[in-house]
C-alpha positions in Angstrom: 30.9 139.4 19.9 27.0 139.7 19.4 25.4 140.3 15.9 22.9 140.7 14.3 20.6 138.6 11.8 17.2 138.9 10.4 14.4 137.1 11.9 14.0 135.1 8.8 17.2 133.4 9.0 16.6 132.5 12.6 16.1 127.9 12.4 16.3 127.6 16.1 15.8 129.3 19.4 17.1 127.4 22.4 16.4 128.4 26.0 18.8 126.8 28.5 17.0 125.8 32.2 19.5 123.3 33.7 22.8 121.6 33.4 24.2 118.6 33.8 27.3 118.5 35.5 29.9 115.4 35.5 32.4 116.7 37.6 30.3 115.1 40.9 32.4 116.2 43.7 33.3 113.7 47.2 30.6 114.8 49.3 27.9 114.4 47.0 25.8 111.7 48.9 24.6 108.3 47.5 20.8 109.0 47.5 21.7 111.9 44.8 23.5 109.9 43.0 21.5 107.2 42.9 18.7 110.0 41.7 21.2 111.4 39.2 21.4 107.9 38.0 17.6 106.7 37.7 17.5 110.3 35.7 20.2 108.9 33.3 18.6 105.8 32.7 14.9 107.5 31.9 16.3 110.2 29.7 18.2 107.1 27.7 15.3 104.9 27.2 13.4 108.2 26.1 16.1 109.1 23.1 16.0 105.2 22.6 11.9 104.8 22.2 12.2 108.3 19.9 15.4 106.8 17.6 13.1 103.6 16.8 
C-alpha cells in the first residue's frame, strides 16, 4: 500500500535497471555462462578493492 512521506525524510532513492537471476535454466549455453561468470568475478574484486 503506497504512502506518503515528506521529501526531507527521503535518505535514498534507488532506481532498479537489471537483475540478476540464479535460477539459470538447461538451455542456457556455456558462452553465457561463461560471461555471467567473468561478470561475477569483476563485480567481486570491485566490492573487494572498495571494502579495503
Amino acid at each position: 500500500m503506497p504512502y506518503q512521506i515528506h521529501a526531507h525524510q527521503v535518505m535514498e532513492l534507488w532506481e532498479v535497471n537489471s537483475k540478476l537471476s540464479f535460477n539459470i535454466d538447461s538451455h542456457t549455453d556455456n558462452a553465457s555462462l561463461k560471461q555471467l561468470q567473468e561478470a561475477m568475478k569483476t563485480l567481486t574484486s570491485e566490492v573487494r578493492s572498495l571494502k579495503n
